[in-house]
N, C-alpha and C positions, 0 to 999 in steps of 0.2 A: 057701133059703139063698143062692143064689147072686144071684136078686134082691133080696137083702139086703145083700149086700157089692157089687152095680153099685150102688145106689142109695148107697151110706155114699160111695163113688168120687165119683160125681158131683156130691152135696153138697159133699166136699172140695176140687172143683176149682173148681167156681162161689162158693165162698168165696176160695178161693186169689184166683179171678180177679178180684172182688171187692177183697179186700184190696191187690193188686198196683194197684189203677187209682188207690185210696183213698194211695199209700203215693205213687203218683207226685202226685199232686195234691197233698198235704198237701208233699211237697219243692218241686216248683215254688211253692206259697205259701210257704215258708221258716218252714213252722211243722216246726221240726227235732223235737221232743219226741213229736207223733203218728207224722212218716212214720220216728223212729227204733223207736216203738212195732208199729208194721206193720212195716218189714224186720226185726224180730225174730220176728212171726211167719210172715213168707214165709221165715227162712231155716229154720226151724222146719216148714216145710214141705216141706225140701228143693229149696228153688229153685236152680238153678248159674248162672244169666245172672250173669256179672261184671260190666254196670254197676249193674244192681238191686244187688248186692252191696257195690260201691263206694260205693256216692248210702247205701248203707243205713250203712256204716261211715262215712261222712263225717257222717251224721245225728245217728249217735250220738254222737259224736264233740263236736260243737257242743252236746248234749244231757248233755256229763257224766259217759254210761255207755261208759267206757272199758274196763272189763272186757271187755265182750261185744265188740267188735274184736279184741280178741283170740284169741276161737274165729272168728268170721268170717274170720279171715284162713287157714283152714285151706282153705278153697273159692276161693282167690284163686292165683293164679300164671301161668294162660293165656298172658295178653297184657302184653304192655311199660307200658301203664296199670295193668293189676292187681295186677304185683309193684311199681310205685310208689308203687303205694297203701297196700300192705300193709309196707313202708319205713317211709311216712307213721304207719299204724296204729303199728307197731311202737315205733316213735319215740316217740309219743304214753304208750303203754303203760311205756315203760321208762323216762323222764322222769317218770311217776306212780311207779313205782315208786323210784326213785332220790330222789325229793323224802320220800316217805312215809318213807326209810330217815333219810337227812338228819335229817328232824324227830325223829323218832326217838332213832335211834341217831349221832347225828353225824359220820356216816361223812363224809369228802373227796370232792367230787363234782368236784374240779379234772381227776385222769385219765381224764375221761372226754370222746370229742370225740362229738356225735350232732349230725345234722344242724339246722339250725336251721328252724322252724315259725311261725306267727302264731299259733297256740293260746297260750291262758293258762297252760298247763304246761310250754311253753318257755320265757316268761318270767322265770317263777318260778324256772325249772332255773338260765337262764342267769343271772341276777343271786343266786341260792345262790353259781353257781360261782365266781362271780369278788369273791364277799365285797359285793356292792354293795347291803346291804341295813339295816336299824336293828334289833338283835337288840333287843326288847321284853321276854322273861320267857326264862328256859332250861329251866324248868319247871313247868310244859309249856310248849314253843317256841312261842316268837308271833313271828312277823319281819314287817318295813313295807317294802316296797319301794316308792322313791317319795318324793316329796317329802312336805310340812305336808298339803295338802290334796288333792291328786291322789295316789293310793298305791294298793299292792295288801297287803292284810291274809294275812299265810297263818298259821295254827294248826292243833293237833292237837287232837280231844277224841278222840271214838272213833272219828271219820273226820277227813281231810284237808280243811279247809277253807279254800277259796280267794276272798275278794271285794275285789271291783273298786270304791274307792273315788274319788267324784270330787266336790270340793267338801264334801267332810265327811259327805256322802251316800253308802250303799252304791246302786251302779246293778249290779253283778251278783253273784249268789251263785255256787259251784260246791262240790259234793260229791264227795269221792272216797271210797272205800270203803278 
């Protein structure tokens, strides 16, 4: 029995170690959607290194899955990068949430100050907040930020949908749950 449970250990770790080498690789190639699929399973693993954790929320981050930043920021607070990160996250997460309510339920997103971001969900926030957008349908809300042909499309069906039009072309899609 006990040579059954070193050997499940050891699998675990050379998978771990494994996935950790897989997750830095895939981020330095800036393929964000793998190494955010890896630091979901290193964190899953119990790993504490705060920049694995950082590079892993920043991953997902670019990826879309802003949910999961949100539990990740529970292993974050160490060091003066980690609680800015998890700012960052938080930021990120409450701006998805405030835009989702907006479409929604048309709540006022003017009293609210959050730091400002280059994510596509601060965009969005900031030109909700200040009215600077083309209300398209009220229901379901469709809004254009943006000019005729350069714009950002946001709508609601059963998730937040946010794409990035350029030239009458969508060049990026984004999902929020």
């Amino acid at each position: 029995m006990k040579f059954l449970l070193v050997f499940i250990l050891l699998i675990g770790s050379v998978f771990a170690k494994d996935n950790l080498e897989r997750f830095v690789q895939a981020y330095k190639a800036k393929d964000m959607s793998l190494a955010c699929s890896l630091g979901r399973q290193l964190y899953r693993s119990n790993i504490r290194d705060e920049k694995i954790l950082i590079a892993t929320g920043h991953a997902c981050a670019e990826d879309d899955y802003i949910d999961f930043i949100g539990v990740l920021q529970q292993r974050l607070g160490e060091t003066p990068s980690s609680r800015y990160a998890t700012v960052y996250f938080s930021t990120l997460l409450l701006k998805k949430r405030l835009i989702s309510q907006y479409m929604h339920e048309d709540i006022d997103l003017s009293p609210y100050t959050l730091p400002l971001t280059d994510h596509v969900l601060s965009k969005v926030f900031e030109a909700i907040q200040s009215g600077d957008f083309e209300l398209i349908s009220q229901d379901p809300k469709h809004l254009r930020i943006g000019d005729k042909n350069d714009y950002i499309d946001v709508y609601v069906k059963n998730k937040l949908y946010i794409n990035l039009v350029k030239d009458s072309k969508v060049i990026q899609e984004h999902r929020y749950r």
